[in-house]
N, CA, C and O of each residue as an XYZ file, in Angstrom:
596
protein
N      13.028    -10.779      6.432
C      11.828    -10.506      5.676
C      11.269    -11.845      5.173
O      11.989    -12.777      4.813
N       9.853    -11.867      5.176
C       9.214    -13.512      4.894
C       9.407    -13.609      3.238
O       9.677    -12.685      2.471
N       9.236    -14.687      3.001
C       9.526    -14.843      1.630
C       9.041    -14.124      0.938
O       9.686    -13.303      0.286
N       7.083    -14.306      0.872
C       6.020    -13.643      0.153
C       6.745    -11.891      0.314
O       7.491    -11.501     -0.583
N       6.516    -11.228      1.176
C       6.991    -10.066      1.847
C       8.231     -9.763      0.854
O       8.204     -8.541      0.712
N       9.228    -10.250      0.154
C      10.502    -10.390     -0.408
C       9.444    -10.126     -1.680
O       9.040     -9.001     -1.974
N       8.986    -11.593     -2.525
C       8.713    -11.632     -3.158
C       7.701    -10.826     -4.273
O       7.635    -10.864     -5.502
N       6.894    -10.024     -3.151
C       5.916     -8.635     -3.418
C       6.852     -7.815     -3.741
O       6.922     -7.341     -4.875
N       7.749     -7.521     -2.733
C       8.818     -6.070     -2.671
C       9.433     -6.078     -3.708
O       9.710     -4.966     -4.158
N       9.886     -7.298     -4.493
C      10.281     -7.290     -6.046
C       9.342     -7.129     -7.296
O       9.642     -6.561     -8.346
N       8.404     -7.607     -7.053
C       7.277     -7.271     -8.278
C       7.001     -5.677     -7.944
O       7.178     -4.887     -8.871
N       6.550     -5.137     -6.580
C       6.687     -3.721     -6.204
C       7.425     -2.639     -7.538
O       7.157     -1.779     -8.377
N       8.840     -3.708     -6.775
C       9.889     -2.702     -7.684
C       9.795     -2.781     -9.165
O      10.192     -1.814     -9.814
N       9.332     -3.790     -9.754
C       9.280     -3.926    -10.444
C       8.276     -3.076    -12.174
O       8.501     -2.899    -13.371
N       7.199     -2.827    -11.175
C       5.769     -2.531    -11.622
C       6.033     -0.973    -11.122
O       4.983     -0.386    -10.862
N       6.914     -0.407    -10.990
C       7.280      0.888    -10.610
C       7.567      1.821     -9.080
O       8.039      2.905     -8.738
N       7.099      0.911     -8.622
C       7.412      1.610     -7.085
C       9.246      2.109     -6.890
O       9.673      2.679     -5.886
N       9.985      1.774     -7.940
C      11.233      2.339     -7.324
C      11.203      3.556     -8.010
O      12.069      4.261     -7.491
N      10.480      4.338     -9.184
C      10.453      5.712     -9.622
C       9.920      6.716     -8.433
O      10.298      7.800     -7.989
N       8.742      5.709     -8.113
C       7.902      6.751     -6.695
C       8.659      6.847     -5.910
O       8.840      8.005     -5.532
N       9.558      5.685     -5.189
C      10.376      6.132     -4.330
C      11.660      7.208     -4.591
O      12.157      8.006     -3.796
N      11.952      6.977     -5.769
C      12.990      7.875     -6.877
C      12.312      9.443     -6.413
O      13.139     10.153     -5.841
N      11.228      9.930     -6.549
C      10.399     10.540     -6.520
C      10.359     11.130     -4.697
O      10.578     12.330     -4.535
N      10.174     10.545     -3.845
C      10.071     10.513     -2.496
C      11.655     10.969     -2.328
O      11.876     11.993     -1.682
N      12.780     10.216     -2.906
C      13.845     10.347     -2.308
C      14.656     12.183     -2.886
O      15.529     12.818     -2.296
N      14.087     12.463     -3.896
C      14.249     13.664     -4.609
C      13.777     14.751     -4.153
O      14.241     15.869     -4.377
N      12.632     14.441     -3.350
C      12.282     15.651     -2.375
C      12.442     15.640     -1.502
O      11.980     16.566     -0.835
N      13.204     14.602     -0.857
C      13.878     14.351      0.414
C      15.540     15.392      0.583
O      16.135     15.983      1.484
N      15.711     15.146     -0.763
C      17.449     15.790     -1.044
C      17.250     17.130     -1.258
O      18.109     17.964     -0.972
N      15.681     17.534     -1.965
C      15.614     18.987     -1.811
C      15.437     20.150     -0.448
O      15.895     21.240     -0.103
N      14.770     19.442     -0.119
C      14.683     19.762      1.427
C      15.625     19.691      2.140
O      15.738     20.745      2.766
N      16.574     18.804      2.442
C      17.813     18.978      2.868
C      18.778     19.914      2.587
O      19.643     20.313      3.366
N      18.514     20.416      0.891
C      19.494     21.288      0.809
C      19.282     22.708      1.131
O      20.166     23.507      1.437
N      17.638     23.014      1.001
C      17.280     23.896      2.014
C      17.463     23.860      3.061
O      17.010     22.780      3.440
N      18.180     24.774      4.474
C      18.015     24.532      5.512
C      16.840     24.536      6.162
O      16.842     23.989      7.265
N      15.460     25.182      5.629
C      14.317     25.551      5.859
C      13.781     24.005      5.832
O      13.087     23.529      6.730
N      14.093     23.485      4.979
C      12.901     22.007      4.474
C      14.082     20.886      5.308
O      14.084     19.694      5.001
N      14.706     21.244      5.995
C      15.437     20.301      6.876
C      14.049     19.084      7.979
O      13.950     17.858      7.937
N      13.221     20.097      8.819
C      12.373     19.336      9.258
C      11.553     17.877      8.701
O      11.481     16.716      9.102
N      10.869     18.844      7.283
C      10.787     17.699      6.392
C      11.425     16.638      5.397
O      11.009     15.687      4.736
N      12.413     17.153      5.576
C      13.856     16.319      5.190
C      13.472     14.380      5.817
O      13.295     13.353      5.162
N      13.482     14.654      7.399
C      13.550     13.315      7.480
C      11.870     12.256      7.436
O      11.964     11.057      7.173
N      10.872     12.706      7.637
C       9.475     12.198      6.954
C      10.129     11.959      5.361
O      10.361     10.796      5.030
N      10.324     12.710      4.706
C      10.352     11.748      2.908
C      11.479     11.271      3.025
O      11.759     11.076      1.842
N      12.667     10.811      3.824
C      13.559      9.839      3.643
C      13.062      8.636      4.167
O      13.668      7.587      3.949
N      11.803      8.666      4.980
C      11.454      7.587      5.685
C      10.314      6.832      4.518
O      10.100      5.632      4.352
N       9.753      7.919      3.870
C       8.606      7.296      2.964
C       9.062      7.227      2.104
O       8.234      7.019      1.217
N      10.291      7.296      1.656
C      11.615      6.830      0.160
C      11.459      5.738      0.856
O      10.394      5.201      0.551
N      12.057      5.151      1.676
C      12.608      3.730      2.244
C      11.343      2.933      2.216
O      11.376      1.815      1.702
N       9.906      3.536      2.867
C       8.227      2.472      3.174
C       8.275      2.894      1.406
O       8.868      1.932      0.919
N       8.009      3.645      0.520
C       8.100      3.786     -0.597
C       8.791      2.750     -1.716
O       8.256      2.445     -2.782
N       9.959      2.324     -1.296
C      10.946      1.087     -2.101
C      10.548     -0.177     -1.424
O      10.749     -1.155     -2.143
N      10.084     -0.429     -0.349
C      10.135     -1.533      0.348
C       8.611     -1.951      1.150
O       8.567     -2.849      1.991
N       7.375     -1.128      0.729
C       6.403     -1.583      1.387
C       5.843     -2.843      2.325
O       5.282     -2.744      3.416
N       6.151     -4.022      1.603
C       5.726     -4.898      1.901
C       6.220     -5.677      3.525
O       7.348     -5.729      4.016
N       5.550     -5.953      3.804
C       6.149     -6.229      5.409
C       5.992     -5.264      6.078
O       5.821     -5.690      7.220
N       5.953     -4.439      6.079
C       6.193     -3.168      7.264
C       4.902     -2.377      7.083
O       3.953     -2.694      6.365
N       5.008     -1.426      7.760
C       3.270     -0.757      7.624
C       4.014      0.861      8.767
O       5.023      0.946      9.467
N       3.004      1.777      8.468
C       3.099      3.348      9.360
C       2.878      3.273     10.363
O       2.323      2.182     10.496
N       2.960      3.886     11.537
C       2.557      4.126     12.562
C       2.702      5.303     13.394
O       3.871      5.657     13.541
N       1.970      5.884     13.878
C       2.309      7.319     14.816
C       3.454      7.005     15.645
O       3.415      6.107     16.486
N       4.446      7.703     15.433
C       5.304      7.910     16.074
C       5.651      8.272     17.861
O       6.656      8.014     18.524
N       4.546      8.865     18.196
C       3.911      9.054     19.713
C       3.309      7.650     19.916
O       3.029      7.400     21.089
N       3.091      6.826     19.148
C       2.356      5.612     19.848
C       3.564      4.853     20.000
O       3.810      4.336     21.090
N       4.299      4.738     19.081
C       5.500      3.943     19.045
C       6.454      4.204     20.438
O       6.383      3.366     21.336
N       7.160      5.140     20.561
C       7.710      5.629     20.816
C       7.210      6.038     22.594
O       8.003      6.221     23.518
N       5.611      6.104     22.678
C       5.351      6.110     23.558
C       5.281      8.203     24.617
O       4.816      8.701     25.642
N       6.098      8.609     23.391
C       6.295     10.249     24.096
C       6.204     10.733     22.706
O       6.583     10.192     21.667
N       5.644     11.825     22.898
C       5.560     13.617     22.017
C       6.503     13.864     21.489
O       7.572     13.973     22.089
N       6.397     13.991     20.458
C       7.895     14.832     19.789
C       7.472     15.763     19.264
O       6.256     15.722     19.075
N       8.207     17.011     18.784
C       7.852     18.275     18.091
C       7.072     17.512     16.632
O       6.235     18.342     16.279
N       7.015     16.427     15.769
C       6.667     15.945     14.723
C       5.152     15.181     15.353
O       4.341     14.834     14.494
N       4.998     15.075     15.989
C       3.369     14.844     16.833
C       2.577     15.402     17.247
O       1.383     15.105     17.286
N       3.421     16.875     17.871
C       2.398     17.653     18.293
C       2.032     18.917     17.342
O       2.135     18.931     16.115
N       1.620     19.884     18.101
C       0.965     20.998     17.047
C       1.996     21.657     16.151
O       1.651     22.191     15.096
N       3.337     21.626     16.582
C       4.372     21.602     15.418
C       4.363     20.688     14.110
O       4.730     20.930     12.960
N       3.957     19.850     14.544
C       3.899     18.593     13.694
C       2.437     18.637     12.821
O       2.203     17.977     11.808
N       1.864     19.235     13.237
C       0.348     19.762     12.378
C       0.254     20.774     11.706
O      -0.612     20.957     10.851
N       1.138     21.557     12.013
C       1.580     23.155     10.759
C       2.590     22.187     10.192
O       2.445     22.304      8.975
N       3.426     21.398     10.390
C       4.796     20.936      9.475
C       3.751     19.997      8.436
O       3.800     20.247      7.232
N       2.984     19.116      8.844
C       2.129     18.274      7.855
C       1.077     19.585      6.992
O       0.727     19.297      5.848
N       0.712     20.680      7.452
C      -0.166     21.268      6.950
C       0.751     21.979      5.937
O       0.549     21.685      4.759
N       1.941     23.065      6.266
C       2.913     22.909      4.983
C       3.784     22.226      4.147
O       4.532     22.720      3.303
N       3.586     20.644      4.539
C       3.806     19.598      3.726
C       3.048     19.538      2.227
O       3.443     19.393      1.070
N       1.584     19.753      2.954
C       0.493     19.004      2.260
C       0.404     20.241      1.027
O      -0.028     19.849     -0.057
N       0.762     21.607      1.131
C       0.615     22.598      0.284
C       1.631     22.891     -0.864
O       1.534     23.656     -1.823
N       2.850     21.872     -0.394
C       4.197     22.547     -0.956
C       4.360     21.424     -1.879
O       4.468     21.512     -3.102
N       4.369     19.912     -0.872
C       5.042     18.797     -1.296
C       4.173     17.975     -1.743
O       4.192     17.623     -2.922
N       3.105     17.455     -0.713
C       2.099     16.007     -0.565
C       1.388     16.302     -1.466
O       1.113     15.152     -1.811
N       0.875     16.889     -2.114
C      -0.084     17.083     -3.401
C       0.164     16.285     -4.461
O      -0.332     15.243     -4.889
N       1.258     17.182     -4.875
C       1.868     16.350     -6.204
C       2.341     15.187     -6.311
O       2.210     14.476     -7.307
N       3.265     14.727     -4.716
C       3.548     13.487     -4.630
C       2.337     12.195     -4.692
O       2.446     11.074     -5.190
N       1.189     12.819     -3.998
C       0.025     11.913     -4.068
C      -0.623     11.901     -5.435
O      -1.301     10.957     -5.840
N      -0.329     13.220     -6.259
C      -0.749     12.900     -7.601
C       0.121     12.328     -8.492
O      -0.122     12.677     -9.647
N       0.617     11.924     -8.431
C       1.904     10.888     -8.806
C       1.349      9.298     -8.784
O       1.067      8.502     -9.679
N       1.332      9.227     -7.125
C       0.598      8.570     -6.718
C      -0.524      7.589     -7.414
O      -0.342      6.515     -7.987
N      -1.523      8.180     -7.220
C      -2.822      8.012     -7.966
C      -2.570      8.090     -9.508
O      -3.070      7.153    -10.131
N      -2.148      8.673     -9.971
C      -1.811      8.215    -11.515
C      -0.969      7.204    -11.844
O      -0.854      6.920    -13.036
N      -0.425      6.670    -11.117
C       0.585      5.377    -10.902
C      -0.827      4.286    -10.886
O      -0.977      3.410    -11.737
N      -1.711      4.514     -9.853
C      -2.475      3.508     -9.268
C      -3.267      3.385    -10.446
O      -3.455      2.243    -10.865
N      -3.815      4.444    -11.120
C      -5.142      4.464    -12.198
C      -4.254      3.619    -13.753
O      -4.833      2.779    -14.442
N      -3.129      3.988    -13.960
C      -2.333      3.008    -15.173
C      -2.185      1.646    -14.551
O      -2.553      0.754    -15.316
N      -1.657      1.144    -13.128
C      -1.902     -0.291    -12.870
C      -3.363     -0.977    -12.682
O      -3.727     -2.142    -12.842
N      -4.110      0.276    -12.251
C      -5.443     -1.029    -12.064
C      -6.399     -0.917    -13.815
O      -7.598     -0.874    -14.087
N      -5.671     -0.911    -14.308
C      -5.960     -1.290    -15.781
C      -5.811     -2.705    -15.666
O      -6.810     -3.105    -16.264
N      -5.205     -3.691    -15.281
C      -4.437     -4.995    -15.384
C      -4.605     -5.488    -14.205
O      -4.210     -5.068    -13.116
N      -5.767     -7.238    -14.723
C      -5.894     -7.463    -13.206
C      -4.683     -7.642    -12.391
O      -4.960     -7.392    -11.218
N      -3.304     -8.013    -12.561
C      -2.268     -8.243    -12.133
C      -1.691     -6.779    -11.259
O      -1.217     -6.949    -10.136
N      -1.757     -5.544    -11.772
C      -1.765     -4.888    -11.556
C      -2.207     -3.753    -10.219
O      -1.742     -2.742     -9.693
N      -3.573     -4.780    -10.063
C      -4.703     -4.105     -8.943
C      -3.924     -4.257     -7.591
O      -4.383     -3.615     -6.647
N      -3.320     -4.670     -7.472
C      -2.869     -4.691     -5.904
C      -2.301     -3.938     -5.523
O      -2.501     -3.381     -4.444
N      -1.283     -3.662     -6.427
C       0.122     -2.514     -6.811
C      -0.995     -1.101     -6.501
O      -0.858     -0.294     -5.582
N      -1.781     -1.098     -7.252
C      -2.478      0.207     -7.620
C      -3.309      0.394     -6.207
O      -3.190      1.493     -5.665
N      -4.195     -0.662     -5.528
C      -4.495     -0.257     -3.711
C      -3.362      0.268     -3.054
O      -3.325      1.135     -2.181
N      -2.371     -0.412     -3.621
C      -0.956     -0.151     -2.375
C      -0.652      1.560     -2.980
O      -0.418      2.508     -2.230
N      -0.712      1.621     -4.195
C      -0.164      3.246     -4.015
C      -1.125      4.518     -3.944
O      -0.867      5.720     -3.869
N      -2.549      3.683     -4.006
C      -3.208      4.196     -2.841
C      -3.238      4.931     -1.800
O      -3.622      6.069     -1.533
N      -2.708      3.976     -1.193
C      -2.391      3.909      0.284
C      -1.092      4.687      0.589
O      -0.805      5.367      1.574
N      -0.577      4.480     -0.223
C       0.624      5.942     -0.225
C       0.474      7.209     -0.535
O       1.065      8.144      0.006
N      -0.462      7.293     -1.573
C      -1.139      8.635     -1.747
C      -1.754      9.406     -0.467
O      -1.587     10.568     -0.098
N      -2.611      8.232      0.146
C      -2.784      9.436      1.173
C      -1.691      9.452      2.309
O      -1.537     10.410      3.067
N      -1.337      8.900      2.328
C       0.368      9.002      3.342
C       1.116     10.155      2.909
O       1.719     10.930      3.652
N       1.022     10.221      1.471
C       1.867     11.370      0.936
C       1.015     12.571      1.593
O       1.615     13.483      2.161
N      -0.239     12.561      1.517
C      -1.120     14.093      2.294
C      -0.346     14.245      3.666
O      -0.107     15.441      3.838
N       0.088     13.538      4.609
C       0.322     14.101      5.819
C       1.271     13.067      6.697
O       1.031     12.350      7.669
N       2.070     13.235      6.168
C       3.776     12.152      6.541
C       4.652     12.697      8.054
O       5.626     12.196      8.616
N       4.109     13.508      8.276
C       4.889     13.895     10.002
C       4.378     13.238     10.630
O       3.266     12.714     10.572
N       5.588     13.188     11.672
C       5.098     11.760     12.819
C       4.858     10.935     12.862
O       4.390     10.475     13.904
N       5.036     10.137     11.657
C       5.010      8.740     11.709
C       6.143      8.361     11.308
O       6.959      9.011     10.655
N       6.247      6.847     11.853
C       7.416      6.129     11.322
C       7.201      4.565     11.171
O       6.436      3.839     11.806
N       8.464      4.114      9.723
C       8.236      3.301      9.475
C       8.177      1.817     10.363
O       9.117      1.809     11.159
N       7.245      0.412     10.467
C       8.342     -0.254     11.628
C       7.889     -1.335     10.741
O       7.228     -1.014      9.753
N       8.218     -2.861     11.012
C       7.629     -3.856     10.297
C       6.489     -4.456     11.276
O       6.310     -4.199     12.466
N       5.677     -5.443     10.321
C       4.092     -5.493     11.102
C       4.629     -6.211     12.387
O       4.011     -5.774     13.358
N       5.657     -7.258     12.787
C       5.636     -7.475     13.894
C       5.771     -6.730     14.933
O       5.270     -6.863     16.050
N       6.893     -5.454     14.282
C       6.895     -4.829     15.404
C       5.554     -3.722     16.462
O       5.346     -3.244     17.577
N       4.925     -3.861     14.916
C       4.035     -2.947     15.442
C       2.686     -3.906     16.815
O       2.104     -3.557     17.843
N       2.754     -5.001     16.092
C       1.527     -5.940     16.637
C       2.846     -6.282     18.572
O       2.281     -6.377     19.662
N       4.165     -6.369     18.474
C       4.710     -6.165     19.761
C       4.003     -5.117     20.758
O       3.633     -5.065     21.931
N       4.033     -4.341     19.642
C       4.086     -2.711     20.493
C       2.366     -2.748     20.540
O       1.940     -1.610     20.739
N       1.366     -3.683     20.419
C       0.254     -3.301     20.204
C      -0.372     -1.879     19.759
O      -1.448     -1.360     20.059
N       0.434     -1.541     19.134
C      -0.023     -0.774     17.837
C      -1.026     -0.550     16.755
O      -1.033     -1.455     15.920
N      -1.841      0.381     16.559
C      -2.654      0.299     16.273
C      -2.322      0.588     14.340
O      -1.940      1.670     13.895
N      -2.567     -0.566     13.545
C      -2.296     -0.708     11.728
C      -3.260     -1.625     11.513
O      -3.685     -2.448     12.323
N      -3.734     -1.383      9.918
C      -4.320     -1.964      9.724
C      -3.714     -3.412      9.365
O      -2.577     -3.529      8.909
N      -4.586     -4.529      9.615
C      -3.647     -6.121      9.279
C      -3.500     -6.220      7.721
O      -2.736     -6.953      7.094
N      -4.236     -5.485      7.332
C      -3.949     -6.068      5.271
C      -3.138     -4.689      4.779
O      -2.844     -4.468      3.604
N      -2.851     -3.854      5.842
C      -1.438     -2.763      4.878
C      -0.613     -3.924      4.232
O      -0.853     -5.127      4.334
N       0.151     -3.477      3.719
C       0.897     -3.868      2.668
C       2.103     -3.720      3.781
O       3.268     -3.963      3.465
């Protein structure tokens, strides 16, 4: 991990991103213990981990990555994000955004508060993607934005 990339991921943690991920990883364990929320089990263990560790790495469709369909890409994967978004991604994104609206009080703050942003809407619809870091994605010519976090 590059220095800066290190050095964000600690102020990150610092400025609260390890509660959100606290948060991500808690509905990760609930779902697991349902056998039902097993599917979505592994999407919020992945956005616990982009959740604690943003910096450097960025999302990506999992069919692009990967190059093939998985049940989490295709129209399975669009009812699993659509009962994500009703059960889980709501609240997590309102979490979210109230995280972002107390940091961008403080110009120091504002960056933190784009970045959980940017997780908020990740939290709306987390199937099929997976985490990779930006090189890998710019290998894989992958399509991310260059200023994700």
């Amino acid at each position: 991990m590059p220095a800066v990339s290190l050095l964000l991921n600690v102020l990150w943690i610092v400025f609260g991103g390890w509660y959100m991920a606290v948060l991500w990883l808690v509905a990760a364990v609930l779902m697991a213990i349902t056998i039902v929320g097993l599917p979505w089990s592994r999407a919020a263990f992945n956005m616990a981990w982009y959740t604690l560790l943003p910096f450097g790495q960025t999302v990506v469709s999992r069919a692009d990555y990967t190059g093939v369909e998985d049940l989490g890409t295709g129209p399975l994967g669009f009812l699993g994000n659509l009962l994500w978004l009703v059960f889980f991604g709501w609240w997590i994104a309102l979490a979210h955004v109230g995280t972002a609206v107390v940091l961008g009080i403080t110009i120091i703050g504002l960056p933190f508060a784009w970045a959980h942003l940017k997780l908020a809407l990740l939290a709306l619809w987390p199937i099929g993607r997976t985490v990779v870091t930006i090189d890998e994605a710019r290998e894989h010519r992958l399509p991310f934005r260059a200023r994700t976090f």
